[in-house]
KOLVEX-689491 format. One line per 5 residues: number of its first residue (from 1); their letters; for each residue x, y negated, z negated of C-alpha. Coordinates in nm, 4 decimals. Layout:
NUM = a = X/Y/Z  ...;
***
This chain:
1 = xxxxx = 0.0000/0.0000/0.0000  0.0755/-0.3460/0.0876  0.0951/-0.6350/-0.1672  -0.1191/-1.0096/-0.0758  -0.0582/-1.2876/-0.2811;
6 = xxxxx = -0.3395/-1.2969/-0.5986  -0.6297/-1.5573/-0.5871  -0.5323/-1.6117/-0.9546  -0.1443/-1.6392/-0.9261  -0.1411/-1.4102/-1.2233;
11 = xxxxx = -0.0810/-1.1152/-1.0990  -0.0549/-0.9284/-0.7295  -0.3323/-0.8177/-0.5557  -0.2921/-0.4358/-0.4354  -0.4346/-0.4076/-0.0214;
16 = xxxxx = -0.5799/-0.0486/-0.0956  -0.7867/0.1711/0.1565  -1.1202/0.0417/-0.0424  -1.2309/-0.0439/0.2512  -1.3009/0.3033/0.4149;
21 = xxxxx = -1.4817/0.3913/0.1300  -1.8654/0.4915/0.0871  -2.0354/0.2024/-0.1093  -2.2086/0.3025/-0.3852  -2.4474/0.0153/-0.5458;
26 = xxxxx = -2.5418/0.0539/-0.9139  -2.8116/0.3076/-0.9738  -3.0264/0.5094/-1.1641  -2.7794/0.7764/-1.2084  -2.7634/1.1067/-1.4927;
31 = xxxxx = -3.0257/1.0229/-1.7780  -2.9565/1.3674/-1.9418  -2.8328/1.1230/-2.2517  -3.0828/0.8958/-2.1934  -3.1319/0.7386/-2.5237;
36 = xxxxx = -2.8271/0.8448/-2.6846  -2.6095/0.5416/-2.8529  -2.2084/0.5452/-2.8730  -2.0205/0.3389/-3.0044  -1.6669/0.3606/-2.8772;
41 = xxxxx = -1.3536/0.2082/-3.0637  -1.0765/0.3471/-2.8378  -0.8376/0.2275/-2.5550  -0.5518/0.3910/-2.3109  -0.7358/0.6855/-2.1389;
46 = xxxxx = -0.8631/0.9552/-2.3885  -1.1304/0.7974/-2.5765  -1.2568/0.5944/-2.2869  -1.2740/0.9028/-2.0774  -1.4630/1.0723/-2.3264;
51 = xxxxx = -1.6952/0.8161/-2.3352  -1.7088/0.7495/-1.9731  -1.8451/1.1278/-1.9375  -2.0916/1.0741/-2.1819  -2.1640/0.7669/-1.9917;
56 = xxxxx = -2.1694/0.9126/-1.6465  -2.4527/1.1736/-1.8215  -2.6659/0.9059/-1.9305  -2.5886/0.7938/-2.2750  -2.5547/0.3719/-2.3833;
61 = xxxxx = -2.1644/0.3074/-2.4060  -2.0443/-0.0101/-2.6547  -1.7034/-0.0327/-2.5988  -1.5510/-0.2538/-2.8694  -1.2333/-0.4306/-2.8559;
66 = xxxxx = -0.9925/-0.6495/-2.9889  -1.0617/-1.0099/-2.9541  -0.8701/-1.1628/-2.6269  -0.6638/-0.8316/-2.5303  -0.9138/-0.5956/-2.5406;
71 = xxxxx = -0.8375/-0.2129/-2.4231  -0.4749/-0.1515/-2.3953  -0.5164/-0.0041/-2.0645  -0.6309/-0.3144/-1.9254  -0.2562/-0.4489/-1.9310;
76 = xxxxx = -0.1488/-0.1339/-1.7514  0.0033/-0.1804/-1.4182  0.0598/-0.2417/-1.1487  -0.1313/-0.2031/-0.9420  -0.3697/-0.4075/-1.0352;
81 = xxxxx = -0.7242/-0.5351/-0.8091  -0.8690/-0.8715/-0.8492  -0.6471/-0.9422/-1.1857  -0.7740/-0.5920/-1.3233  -0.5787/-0.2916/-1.3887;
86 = xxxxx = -0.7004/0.0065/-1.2278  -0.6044/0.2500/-1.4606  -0.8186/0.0755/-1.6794  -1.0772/0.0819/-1.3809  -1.0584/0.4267/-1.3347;
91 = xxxxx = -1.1989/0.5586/-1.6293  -1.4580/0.2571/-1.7811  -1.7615/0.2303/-1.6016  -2.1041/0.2792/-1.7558  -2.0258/0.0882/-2.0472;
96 = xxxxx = -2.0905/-0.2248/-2.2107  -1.7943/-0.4534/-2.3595  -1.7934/-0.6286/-2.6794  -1.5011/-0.8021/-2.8615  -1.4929/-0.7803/-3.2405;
101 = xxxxx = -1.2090/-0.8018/-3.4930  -1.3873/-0.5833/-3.7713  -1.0733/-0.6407/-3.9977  -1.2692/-0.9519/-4.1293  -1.5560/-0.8986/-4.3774;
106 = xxxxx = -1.7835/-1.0453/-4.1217  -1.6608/-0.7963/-3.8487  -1.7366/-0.5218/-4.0287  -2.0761/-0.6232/-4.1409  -2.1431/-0.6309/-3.7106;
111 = xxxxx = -1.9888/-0.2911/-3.7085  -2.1533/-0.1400/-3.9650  -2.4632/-0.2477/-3.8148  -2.4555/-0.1400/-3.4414  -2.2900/0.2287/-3.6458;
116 = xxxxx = -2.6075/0.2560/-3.8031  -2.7675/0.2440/-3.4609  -2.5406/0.4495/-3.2914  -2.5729/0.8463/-3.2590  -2.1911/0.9231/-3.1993;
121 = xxxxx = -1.8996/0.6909/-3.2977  -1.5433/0.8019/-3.0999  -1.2049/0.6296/-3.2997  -0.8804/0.7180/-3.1585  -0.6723/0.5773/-3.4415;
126 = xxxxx = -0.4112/0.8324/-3.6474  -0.6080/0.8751/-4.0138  -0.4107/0.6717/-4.2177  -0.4812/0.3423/-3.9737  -0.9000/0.4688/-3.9504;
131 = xxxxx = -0.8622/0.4315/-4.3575  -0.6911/0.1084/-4.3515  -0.9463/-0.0875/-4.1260  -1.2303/0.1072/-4.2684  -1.3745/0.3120/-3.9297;
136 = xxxxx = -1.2681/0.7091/-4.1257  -1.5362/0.9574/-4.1416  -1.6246/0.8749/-4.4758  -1.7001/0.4822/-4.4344  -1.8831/0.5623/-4.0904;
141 = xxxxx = -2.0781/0.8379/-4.2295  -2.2234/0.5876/-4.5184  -2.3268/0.3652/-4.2073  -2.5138/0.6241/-4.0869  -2.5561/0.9816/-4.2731;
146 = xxxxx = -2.6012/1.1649/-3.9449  -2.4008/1.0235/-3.7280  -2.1266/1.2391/-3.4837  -1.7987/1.1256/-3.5709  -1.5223/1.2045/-3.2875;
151 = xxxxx = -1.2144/1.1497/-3.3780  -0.9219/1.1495/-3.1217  -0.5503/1.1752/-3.2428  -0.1921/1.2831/-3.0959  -0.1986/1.5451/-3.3627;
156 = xxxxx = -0.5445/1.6004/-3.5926  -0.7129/1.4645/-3.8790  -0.4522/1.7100/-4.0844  -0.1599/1.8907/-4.1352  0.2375/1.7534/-4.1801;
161 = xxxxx = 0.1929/1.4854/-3.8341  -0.1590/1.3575/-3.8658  -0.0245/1.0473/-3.8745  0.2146/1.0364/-3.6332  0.1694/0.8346/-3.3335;
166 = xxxxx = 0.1210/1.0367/-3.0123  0.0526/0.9539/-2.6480  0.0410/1.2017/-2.3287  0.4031/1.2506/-2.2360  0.4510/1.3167/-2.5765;
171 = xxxxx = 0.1948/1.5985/-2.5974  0.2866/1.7100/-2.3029  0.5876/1.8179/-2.4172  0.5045/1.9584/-2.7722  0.2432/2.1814/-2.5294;
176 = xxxxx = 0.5066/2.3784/-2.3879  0.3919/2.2781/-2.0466  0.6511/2.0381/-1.9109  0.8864/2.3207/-1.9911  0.7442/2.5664/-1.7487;
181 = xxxxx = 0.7058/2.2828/-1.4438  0.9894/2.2262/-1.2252  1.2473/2.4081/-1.0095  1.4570/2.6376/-1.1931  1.7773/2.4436/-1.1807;
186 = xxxxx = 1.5927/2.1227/-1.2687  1.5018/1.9236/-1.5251  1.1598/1.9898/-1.7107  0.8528/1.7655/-1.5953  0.5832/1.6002/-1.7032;
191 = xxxxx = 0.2497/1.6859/-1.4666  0.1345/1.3699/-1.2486  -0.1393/1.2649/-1.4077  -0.2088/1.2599/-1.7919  -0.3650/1.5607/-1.8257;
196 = xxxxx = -0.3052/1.5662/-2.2032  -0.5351/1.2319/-2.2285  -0.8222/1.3847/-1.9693  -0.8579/1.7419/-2.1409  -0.8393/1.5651/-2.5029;
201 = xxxxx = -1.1346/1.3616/-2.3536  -1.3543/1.6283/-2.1840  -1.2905/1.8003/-2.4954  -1.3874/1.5016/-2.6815  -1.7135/1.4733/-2.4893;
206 = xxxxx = -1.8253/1.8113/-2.4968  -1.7953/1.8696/-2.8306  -1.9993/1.5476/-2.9251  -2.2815/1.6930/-2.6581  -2.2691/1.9952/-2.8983;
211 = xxxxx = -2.2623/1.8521/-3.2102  -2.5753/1.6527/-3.1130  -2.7585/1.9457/-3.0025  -2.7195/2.0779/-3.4011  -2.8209/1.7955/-3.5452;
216 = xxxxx = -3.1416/1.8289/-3.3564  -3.2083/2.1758/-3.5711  -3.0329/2.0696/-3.8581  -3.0924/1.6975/-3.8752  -2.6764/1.7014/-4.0008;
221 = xxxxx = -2.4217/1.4531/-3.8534  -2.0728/1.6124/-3.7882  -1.6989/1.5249/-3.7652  -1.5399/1.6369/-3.4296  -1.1513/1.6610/-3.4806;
226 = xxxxx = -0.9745/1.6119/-3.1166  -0.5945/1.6457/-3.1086  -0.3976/1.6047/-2.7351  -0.1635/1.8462/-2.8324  -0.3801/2.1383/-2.8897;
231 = xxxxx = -0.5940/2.0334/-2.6227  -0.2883/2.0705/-2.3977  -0.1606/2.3343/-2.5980  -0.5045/2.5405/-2.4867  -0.4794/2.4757/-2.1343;
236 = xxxxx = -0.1742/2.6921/-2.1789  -0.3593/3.0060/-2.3277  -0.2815/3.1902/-2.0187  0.0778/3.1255/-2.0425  0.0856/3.1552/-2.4433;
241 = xxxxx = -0.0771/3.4719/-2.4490  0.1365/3.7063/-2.2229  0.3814/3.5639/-2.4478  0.2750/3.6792/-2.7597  0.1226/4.0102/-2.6220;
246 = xxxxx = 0.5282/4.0998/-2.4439  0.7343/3.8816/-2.6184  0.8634/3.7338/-2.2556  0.8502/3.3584/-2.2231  0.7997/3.1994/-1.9048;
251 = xxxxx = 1.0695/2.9987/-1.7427  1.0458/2.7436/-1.5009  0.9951/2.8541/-1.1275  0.8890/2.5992/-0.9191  0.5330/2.7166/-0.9600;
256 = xxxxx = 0.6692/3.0629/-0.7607  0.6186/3.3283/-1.0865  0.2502/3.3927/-1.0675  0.1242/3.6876/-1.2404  -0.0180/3.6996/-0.8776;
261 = xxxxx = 0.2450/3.8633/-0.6335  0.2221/3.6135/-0.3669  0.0889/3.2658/-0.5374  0.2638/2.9841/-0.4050  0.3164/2.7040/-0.2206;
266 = xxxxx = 0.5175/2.7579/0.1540  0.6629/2.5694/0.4442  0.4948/2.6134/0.7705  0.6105/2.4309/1.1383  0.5040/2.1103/0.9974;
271 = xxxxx = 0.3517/2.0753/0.6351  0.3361/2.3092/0.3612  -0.0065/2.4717/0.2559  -0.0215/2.6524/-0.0750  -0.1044/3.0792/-0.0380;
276 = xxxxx = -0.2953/3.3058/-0.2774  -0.3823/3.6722/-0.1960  -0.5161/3.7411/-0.5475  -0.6413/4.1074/-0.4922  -0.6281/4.4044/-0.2550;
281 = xxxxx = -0.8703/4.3122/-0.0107  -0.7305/3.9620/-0.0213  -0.3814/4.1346/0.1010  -0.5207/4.3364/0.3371  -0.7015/4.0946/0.5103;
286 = xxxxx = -0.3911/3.8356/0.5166  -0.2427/4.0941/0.7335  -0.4644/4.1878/0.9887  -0.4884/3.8002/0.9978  -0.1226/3.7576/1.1062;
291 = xxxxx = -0.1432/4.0753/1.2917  0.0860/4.2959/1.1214  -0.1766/4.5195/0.9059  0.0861/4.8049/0.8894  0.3116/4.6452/0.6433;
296 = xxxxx = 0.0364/4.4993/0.4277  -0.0971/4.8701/0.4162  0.2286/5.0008/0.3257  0.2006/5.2322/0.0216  0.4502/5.1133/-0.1534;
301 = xxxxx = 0.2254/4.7549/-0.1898  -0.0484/4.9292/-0.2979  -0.1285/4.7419/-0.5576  -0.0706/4.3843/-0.7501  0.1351/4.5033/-0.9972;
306 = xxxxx = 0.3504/4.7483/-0.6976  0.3874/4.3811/-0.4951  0.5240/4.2251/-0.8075  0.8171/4.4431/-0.8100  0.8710/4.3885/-0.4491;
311 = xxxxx = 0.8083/4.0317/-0.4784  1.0925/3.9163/-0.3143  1.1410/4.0599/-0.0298  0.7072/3.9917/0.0256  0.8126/3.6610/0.0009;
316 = xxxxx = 1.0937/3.6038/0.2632  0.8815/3.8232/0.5250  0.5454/3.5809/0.4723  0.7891/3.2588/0.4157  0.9311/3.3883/0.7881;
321 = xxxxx = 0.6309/3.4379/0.9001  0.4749/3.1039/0.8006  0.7297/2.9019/0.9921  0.5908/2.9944/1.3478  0.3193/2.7895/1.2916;
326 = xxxxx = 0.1903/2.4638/1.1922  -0.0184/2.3952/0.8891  -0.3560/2.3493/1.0391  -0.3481/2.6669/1.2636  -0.2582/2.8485/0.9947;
331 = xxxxx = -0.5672/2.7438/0.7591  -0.7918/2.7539/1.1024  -0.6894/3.1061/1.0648  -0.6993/3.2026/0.7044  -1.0543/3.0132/0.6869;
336 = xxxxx = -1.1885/3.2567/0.9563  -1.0565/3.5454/0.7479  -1.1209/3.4178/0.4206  -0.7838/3.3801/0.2688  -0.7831/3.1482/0.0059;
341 = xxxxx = -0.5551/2.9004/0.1207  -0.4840/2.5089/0.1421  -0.3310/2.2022/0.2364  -0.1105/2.0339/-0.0541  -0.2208/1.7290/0.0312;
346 = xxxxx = -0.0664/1.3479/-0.0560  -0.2955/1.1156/-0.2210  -0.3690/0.9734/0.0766  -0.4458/1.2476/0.2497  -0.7015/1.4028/-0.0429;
351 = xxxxx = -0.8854/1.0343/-0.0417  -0.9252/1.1102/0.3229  -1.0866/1.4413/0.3099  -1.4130/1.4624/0.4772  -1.5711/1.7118/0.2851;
356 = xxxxx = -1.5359/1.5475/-0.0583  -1.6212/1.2684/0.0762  -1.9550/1.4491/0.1988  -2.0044/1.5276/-0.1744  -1.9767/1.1902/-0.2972;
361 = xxxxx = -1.6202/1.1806/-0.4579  -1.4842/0.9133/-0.3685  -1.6495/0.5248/-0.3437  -1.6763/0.1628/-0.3641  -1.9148/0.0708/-0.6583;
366 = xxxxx = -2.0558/-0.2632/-0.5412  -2.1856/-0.5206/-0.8399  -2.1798/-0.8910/-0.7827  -1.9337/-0.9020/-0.5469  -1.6774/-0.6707/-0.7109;
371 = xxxxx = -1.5613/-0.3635/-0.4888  -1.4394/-0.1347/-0.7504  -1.2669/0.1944/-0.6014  -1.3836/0.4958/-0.8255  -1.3823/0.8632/-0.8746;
376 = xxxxx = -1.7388/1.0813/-0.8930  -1.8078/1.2604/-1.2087  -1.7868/1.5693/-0.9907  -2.0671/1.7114/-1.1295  -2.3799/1.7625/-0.9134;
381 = xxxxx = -2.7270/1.8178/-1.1011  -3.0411/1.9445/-0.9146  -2.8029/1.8914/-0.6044  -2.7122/1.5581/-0.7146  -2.3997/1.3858/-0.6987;
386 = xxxxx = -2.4370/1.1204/-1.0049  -2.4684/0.7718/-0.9012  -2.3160/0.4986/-1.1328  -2.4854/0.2231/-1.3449  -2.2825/-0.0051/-1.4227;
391 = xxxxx = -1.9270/-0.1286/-1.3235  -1.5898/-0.1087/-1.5699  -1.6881/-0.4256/-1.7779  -1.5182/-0.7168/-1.8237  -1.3610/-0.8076/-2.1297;
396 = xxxxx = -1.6571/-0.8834/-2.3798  -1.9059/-0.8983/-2.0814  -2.1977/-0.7580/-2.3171  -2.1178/-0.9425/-2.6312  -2.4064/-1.1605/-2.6721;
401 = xxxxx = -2.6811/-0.9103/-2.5043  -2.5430/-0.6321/-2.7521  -2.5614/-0.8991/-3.0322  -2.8532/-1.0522/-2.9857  -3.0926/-0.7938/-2.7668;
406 = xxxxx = -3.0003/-0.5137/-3.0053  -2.9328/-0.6603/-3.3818  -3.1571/-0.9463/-3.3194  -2.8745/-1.2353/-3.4138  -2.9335/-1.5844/-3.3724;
411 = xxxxx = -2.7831/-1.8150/-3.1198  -2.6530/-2.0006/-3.4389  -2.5448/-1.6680/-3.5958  -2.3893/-1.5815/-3.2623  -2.2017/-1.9125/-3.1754;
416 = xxxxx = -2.0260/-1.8518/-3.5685  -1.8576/-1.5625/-3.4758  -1.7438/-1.6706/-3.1647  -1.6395/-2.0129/-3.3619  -1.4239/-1.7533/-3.6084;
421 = xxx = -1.2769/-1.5212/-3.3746  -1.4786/-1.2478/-3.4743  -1.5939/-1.2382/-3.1302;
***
């Protein structure tokens, strides 16, 4: 992407491909959580992607931040569009913005208020910080007895680092998994995108979905404990538990040690495409595909486990084989014979693919002349893709609708805590 001077002078405008993109105008969208309140204290990407899903499924987001910052994430960048960060884009629509500094007395008098009005309250503070400005389990919970309090931390609400200050890289490496991703001679690696923060927040939100549907039997609130690092450090069960079960650890392969014989990425003519023949019928039909069906019928590749000990040599033959052609003929091919197969694409390329574009992916929400690039939920209900409400807010866009539409303050009352810096 290009660079064009900002309207602002602040900062630099990104020239991004939002142009090609499907508009998408504010609509209707998921009301499975229609009536649902939450009232969200975090910032970076965790929290406020937890709260985003439970946005994206219909529930009322109040994001509150700090008094002229606001979410960390809004500083992030570049690249930035229109003076706004698009990390901080990416992962904040359907929500409403307030500013409040609920360190004061008066602060936490607003807090305590929209908490008792709110069905699920999400900090992302370590515990000794919630204590100290008075948003911990206990304090929110005599706000409202049965409210669902998530709480989302580098570490837990317990144990020898609850405290400890955490963000994804660092998770990412407690998890185990930067140690098993990159080429054996290399260096470890950190995924590319922070996967830590995203499956903290999914976590985050579907445990909060649960919780609520108990307190409809029960009428009980509950206290969700989210930590990154065993939310990363489960997305490596399938690499933790052939551990424990042979004692073997896994060691860095350049994604080429599948429990999978052949599960891998390869070079073709042109551009590589990533290969997975994941069962028998899988192998035998890879074969008669590239019109050799006597060596993939071999007895001595009977099976998965048979391959695995003849890895190697499967390799070079297919890696051989793979070169003769270019990418596209080759997954022309493997389509027709149903070989899972694919493209590893650039971002670029992915942004450009037709058919998740057909299913609503990727698009331009439209609101008052904003063009705000965004990501679908993914999730398609009664063949559905979801559509949007609102945009990613501006800082403290909602304050005085929030204020006044839903505690009923004054203009008077209002223009005080704006006159302290409350708000």
């Amino acid at each position: 992407m290009t660079e064009a001077p900002d309207e602002k002078g602040s900062r630099p405008r990104q020239a991004g491909p939002i142009s090609d993109l499907r508009t998408a105008p504010p609509g209707a969208g998921f009301d499975l959580l229609r009536g649902i309140r939450v009232l969200d204290l975090t910032s970076s990407i965790a929290g406020p992607y937890a709260s985003m899903l439970l946005g994206d499924l219909g529930a009322e987001i109040i994001k509150v931040e700090r008094p002229g910052r606001g979410d960390d994430a809004r500083h992030w960048g570049p690249p930035f569009l229109d003076d706004e960060s698009l990390w901080y884009l990416s992962v904040n629509r359907n929500k409403k913005s307030l500013t409040l500094d609920f360190s004061s007395p008066a602060g936490r008098t607003v807090l305590a208020e929209l908490a008792a009005m709110s069905d699920i309250f999400i900090v992302n503070q370590p515990p000794r910080v919630q204590k100290k400005l008075g948003i911990d389990y206990d304090t929110v919970r005599a706000m409202r007895r049965d409210i669902i309090y998530v709480s989302i931390t580098g570490f837990g609400l317990t144990g020898a680092r609850a405290d400890r200050t955490c963000y994804d890289l660092v998770a990412e490496g407690y998890s185990g998994v930067m140690d098993v991703t990159g080429e054996p001679d290399g260096p470890p690696q950190k995924i590319g995108a922070p996967a830590a923060d995203l499956l903290a927040g999914q976590d985050a939100a579907m445990a909060a979905q649960a919780a609520l549907v108990e307190r409809a039997r029960s009428g009980n609130g509950h206290l969700v404990d989210i930590s990154l690092v065993e939310s990363m450090t489960r997305f490596m069960s399938c690499r933790i538990v052939p551990f424990l079960g042979s004692g073997e650890p896994p060691k860095r392969s350049g994604g080429r040690d599948s429990v999978i014989a052949v599960y891998q990425a390869f070079e073709t003519a042109d551009e590589p495409i990533t290969l997975g023949l994941g069962n028998d019928a899988i192998w035998a039909r890879f074969w008669e595909a590239v019109e050799d069906p006597a060596f993939g019928a071999a007895p001595e590749f009977g099976t998965n486990a048979m391959r695995h000990a003849q890895r190697p040599a499967i390799i070079e033959k297919i890696a051989g084989l793979l070169k003769t052609r270019c990418r596209e003929e080759w997954l022309e091919l493997f389509a027709r014979a149903r070989v899972p197969a694919g493209p590893v694409n650039t971002i670029d390329e992915l942004c450009d693919d037709d058919a998740l574009r057909e299913r609503q992916l990727f698009f331009n929400l439209v609101v008052d002349g904003r063009r705000i690039p965004q990501v679908g939920t993914g999730i398609h209900i009664d063949g559905e893709a979801n559509v949007p409400r609102q945009a990613p807010p501006r800082l403290g866009e909602h304050g005085d609708e929030i204020l006044r539409d839903l505690l009923g303050y004054s203009d008077r009352r209002l223009n005080a805590l704006k006159n302290s810096g409350i708000t």
